[in-house]
N, C-alpha and C positions, 0 to 999 in steps of 0.2 A: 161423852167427850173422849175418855179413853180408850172405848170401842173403837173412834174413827181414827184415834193415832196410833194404837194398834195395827187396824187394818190395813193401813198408810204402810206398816212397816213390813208387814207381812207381805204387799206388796214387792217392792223395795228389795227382800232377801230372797236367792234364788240360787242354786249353784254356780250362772253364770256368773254373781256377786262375789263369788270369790275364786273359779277359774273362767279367768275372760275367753272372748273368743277366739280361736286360733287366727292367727295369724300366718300365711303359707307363703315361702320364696323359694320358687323353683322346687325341689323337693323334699325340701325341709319345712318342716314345722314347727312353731315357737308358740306356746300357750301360756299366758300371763296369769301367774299365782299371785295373788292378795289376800292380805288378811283384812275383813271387816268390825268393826268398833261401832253400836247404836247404843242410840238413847234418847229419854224420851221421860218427859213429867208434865204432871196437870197439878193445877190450882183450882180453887174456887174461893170466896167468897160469898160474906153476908155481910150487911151492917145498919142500923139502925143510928140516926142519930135525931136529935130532937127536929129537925124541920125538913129531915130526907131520911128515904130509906135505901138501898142498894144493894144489887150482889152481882156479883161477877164472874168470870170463869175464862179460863186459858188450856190452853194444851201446846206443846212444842216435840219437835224428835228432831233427833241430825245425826247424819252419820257421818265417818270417817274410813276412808278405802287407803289402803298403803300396800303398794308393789313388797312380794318378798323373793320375790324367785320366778326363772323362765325355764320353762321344760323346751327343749332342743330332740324333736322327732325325727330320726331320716332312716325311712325302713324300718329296720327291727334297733338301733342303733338309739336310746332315748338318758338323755343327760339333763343333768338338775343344776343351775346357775343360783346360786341364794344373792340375794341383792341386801346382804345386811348391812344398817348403818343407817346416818344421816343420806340425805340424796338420792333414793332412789330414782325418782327419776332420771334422773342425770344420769346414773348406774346404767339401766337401761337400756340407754343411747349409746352409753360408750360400750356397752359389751355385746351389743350385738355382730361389730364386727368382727370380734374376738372369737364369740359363740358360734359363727359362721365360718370361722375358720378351725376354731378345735372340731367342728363334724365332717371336718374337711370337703368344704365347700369353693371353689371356685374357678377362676380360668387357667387355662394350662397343666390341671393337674394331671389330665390324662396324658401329656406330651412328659413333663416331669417323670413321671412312673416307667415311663419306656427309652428303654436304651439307645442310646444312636448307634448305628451302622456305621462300620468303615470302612 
C-alpha cells in the first residue's frame, strides 16, 4: 500500500512542479516559481474480537503548491518578482502589470524615446 502512494507521488513531482510553464506576452516571458509541500501516511489494522475477526488498511498523500516568485525574460534582460506573504495569488494578478512595465513593456514607448522636431 505504501508502494502505490509513493508511486502516486513520484508521479506528481517533476520540475515542472515547481517552475510552471512559461508563460509568453509579446516578447516577454513570465515563468511561475513555486514552492511544493507533500505528504502522505498509511495504517493498517488487525483485530480479533470474540464473534468477528478484521483488519484493515488505508493509505492517503496531498500536496500543497504556493506561488513564490515570477521570473520576467525579455532578451538577455531577466528579473526575479518574490510574491511574499499571505495572497499570492492575488499578488500575481496585481503584479503582472507592474512587472510588465518595470521591463519596459508597452505602447508608445518607442514614440516616448524620440524627440520631436521643430
Amino acid at each position: 500500500m505504501l508502494g502505490v502512494t509513493v508511486s502516486g507521488l513520484e508521479k506528481f513531482i517533476s520540475t515542472k512542479t515547481c517552475v510552471g510553464e512559461p508563460i509568453v506576452i509579446g516578447d516577454v516571458t513570465l515563468i511561475p516559481i513555486q514552492t511544493a509541500s507533500f505528504g502522505y501516511g498509511t495504517g493498517g489494522g488487525e483485530g480479533q474480537q470474540s464473534e468477528q475477526s478484521g483488519t484493515g488498511g488505508g493509505s492517503g498523500a496531498g500536496a500543497s503548491l504556493r506561488p513564490i516568485a515570477v521570473v520576467a525574460v525579455k532578451g538577455t534582460d531577466v528579473q526575479v518578482f518574490p510574491l511574499g506573504g499571505k495572497g499570492a495569488i492575488e499578488k500575481i494578478v496585481a503584479m503582472l502589470p507592474e512587472a510588465l512595465g518595470k521591463i519596459k513593456i508597452g505602447k508608445g514607448k518607442k514614440e516616448a524615446e524620440e524627440p520631436k522636431a521643430e
